[in-house]
N, C-alpha and C positions, 0 to 999 in steps of 0.2 A: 271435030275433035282437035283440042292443041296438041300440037306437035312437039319434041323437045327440043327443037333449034326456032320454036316459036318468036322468042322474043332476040334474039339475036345475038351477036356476043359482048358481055359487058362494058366492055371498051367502048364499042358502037354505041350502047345507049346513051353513056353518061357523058360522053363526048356533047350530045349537043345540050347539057345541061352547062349554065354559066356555074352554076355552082361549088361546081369541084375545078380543082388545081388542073393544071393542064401537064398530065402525065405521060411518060412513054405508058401504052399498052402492058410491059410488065408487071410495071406498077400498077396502075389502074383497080385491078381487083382487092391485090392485099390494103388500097386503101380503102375503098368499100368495108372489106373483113375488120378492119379494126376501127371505125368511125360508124359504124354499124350495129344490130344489138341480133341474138337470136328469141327469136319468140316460144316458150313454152307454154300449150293450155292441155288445161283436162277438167271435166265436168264432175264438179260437187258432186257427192255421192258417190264416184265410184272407186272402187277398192286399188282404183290406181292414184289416188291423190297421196299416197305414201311415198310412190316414187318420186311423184311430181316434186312433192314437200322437199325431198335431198335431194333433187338435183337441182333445183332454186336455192337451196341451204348451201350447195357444194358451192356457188359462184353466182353470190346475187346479183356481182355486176355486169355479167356477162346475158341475162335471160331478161328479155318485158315475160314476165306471169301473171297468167289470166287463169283463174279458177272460177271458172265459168256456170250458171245456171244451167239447169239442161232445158232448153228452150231456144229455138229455129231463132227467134228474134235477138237472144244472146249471139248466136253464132255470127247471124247478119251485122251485128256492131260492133264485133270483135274482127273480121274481115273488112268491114270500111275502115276501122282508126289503122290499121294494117298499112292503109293506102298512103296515110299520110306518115306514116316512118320510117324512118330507113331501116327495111329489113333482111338480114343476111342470109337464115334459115329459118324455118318454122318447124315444131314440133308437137303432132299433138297424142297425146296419151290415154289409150283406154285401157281395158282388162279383159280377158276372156277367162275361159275356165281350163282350159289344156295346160297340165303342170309342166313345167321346164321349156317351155318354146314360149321364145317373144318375137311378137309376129311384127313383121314390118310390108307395106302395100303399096304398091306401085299406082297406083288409079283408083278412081272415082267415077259413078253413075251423076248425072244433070240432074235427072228424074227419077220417080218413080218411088215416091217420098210421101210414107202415106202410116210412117208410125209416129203415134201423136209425140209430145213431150208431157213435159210436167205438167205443162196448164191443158192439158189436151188438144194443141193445135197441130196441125200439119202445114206443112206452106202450099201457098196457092198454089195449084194446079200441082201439087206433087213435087216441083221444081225447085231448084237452088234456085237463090233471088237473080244473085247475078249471073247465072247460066249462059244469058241469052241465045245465040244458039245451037251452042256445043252440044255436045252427046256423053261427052266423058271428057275427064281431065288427065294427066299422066306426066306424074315428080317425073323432074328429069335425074334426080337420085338412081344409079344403075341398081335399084336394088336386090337383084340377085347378086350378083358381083361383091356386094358389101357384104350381104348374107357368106357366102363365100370363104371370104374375107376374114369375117370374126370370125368364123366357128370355125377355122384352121386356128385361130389365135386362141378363143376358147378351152379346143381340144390340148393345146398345147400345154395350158396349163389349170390343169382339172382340181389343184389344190385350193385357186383361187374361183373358179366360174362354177365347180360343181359339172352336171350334167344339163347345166342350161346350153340352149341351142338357139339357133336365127334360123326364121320360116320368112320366105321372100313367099307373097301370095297377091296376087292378082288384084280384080276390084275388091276394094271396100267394101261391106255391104250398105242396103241400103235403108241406115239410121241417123240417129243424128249424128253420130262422129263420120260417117262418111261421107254425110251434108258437111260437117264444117271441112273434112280435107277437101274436099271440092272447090270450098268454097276462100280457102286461104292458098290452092293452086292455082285459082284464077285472078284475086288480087297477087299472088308473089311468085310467078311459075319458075324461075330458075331451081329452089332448092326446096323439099317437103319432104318431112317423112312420119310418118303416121304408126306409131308403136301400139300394138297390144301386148298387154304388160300379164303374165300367166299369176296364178296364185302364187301368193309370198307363204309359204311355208316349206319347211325342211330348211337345205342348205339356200332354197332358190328364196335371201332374204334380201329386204330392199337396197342394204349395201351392194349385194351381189349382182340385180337387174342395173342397177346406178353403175357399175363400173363396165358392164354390159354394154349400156346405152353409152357410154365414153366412149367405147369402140365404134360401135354403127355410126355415132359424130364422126369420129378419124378417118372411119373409110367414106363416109359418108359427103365429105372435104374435101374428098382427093378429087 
């Protein structure tokens, strides 16, 4: 299983890279963060491409947006071009059905990948491609912490949030959105975080998840 001091600390890595500037250590990250892009994806069809839509719409210069097929082979070439860009954060977006809680998850199943997609496939052997041979992956996002975090800031002000709420929950299940967190934690493991997005009606409207989600970025940074 990856660890979250797996990959080391930033400085360490890009130090042996000729490509960047030769920084103090303080430096080093904020120039990563701004030379960098955040990745948001969420799979056509579902009733979170709403949120997706304004928060690409808030700051199109700041997100790669992938509005993805739902299909294991989409996610596997959307995790490879990953590899080849420089990436800051990843975000990926789904929906559930539990009104006023948007759920954020700390980890990912390897295996055990056995609901088809659209074309009716499943991946070989149940497995994330690139798995190899891990058991689970795990954001190094403290997501309880963040959880936390906004819903103190939430509660604080109910004029703006409504009675939405942050659920910090364990593994993913085991679908395609927690094939592709899996699988954008093992191309990117410093930062991930994987939203389920509640139904949009009453106050809990897409404005209001979008400004939601601003928060879980903020603390999500820290």
């Amino acid at each position: 299983m990856m660890e979250n001091d797996a990959e080391g600390e930033i400085a360490d890595m890009l130090s042996m890279c000729n490509k960047y500037p030769n920084f103090e250590d303080d430096d080093m990250e904020r120039y990563v963060i701004e030379n960098s892009h955040d990745v948001v994806t969420v799979f056509d069809g579902s009733p979170a491409v709403i949120v997706f839509d304004e928060l690409v719409k808030a700051d199109v210069s700041k997100y790669l947006p992938f509005k993805m097929e739902q299909s294991y082979e989409k996610a596997d070439e959307i995790a490879a071009k990953m590899a080849t860009e420089e990436i800051h954060f990843t975000i990926h977006l789904s929906s559930h059905s539990q009104k006023n809680v948007l759920q954020i998850f700390q980890s990912a199943y390897s295996d055990g990948y056995t609901q088809q997609d659209k074309d009716g496939k499943v991946p070989e052997g149940g497995k994330v491609k690139c798995s190899e041979t891990e058991t689970g992956a795990r954001s190094n996002v403290k997501c309880e912490e963040v959880a936390k975090e906004v819903n103190e800031r939430m509660d604080s002000d109910k004029d703006k949030f409504g009675d939405l709420k942050v659920e910090s929950l364990g593994k993913a299940e085991r679908n395609l959105d927690g094939y592709t967190f899996f699988s954008f934690m093992k191309q990117k493991p410093r930062r991930n975080l994987f939203i389920g997005v509640p139904p949009l009606e009453g106050t809990c409207t897409k404005e209001v998840v979008h400004e939601a989600i601003k928060e879980i970025l903020f603390y999500s940074y820290c």
